[in-house]
VOPAGU-2260 file (C-alpha; in pm, 1 decimal, decimal comma):
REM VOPAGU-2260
SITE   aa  ch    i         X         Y         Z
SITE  UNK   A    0    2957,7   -3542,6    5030,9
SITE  UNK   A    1    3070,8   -3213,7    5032,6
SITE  UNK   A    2    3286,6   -3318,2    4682,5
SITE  UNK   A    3    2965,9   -3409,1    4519,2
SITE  UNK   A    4    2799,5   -3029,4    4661,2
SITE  UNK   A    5    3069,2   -2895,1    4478,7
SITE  UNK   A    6    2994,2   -3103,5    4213,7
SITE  UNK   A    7    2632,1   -2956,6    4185,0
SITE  UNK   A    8    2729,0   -2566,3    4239,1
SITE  UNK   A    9    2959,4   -2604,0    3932,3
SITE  UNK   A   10    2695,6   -2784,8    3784,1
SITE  UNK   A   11    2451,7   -2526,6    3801,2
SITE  UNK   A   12    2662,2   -2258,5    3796,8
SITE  UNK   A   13    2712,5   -2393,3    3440,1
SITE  UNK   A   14    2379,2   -2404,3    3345,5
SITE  UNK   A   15    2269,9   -2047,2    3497,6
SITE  UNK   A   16    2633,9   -1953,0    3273,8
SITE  UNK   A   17    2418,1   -2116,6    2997,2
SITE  UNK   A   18    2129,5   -1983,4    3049,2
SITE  UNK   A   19    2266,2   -1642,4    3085,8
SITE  UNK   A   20    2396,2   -1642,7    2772,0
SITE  UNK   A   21    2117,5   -1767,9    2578,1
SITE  UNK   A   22    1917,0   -1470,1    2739,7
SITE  UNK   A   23    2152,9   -1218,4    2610,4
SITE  UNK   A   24    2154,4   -1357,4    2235,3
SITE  UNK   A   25    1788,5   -1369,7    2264,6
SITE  UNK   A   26    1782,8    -999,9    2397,4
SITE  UNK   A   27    2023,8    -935,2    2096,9
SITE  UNK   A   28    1805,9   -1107,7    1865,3
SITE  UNK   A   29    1477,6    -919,8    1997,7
SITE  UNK   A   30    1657,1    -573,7    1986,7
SITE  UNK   A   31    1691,5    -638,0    1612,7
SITE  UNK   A   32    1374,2    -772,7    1527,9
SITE  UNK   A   33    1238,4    -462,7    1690,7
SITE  UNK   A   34    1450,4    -211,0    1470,2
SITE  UNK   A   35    1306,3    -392,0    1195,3
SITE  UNK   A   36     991,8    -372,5    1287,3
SITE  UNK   A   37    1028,0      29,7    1330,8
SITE  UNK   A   38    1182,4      38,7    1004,4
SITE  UNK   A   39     933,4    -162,5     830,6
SITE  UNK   A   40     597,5      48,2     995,0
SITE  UNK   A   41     808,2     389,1     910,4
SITE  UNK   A   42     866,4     235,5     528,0
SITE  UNK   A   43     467,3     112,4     523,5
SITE  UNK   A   44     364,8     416,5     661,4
SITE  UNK   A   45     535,4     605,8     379,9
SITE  UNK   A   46     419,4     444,4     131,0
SITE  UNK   A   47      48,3     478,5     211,3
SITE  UNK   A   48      99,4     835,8     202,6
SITE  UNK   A   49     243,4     800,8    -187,4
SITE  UNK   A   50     -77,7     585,2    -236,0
SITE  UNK   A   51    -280,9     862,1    -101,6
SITE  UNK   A   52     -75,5    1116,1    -307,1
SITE  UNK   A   53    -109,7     889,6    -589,6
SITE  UNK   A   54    -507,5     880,1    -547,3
SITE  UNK   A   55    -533,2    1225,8    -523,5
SITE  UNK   A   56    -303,1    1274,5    -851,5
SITE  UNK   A   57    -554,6     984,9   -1035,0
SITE  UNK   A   58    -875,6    1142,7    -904,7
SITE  UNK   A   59    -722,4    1515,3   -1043,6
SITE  UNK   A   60    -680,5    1346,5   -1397,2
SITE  UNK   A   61    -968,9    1189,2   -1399,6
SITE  UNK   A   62   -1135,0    1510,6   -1354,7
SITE  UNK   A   63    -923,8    1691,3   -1619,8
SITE  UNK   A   64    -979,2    1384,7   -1861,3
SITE  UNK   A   65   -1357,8    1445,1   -1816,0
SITE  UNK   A   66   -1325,9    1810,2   -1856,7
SITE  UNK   A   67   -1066,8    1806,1   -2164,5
SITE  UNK   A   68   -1199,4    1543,4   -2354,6
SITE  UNK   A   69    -972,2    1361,9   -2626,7
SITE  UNK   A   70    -978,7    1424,8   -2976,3
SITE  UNK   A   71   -1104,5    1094,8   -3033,1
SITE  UNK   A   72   -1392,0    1126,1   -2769,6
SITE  UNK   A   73   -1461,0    1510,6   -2908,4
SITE  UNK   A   74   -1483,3    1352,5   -3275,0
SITE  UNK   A   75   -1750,8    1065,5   -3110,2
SITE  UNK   A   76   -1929,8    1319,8   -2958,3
SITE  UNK   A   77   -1980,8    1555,6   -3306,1
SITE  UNK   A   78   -2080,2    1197,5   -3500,7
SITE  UNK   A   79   -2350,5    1173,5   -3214,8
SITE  UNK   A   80   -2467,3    1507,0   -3217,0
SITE  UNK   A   81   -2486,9    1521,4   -3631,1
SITE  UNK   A   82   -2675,0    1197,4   -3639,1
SITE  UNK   A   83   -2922,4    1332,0   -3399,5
SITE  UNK   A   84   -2938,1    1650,9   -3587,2
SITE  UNK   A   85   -3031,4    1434,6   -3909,8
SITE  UNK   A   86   -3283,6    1273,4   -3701,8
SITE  UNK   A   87   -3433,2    1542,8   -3585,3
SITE  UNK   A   88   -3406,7    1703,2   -3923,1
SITE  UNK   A   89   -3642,8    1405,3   -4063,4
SITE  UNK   A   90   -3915,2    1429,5   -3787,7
SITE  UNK   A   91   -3958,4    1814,0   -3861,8
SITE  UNK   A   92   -3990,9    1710,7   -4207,4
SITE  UNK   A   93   -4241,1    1459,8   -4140,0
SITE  UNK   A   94   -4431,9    1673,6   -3913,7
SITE  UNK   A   95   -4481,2    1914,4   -4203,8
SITE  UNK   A   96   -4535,6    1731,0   -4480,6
């Protein structure tokens, strides 16, 4: 009897060994995950303040676009402008004639 108590004890002594050991690789394991998952919120974090640098830096250029137009939009603009010129050209004609 008191060989097959012994028997037990080493038994579980083996299994809370086992057990113990597990725990600590999963404590490793979790440690890690964790420090990634610091790094990664630190790296997302600085990239949406690029995106918000970058937004800032579209909406400015946007802005200048609209304010310095491109030759080709200037040139657009002038055909406009002449052809209403030539229209309004004809009604003043016709009004006086």
């Amino acid at each position: 009897m008191a060989g097959n108590l012994q028997q037990r004890l080493d038994i579980l002594r083996s299994k809370a060994q086992l057990l113990t050991e597990r725990y600590l690789t999963l404590l490793d394991e979790k440690r890690e995950a964790d420090a990634t998952i610091e790094q990664l919120n630190k790296e997302m974090e600085r990239q949406r303040k690029e995106m918000d640098i970058m937004r800032q830096q579209i909406e400015s250029l946007q802005v200048v676009t609209t304010l310095v137009p491109s030759r080709e939009n200037v040139e657009r603009s002038r055909a406009i402008l002449a052809e209403l010129v030539r229209d309004i050209d004809k009604c003043i004609n016709e009004l006086t004639e």
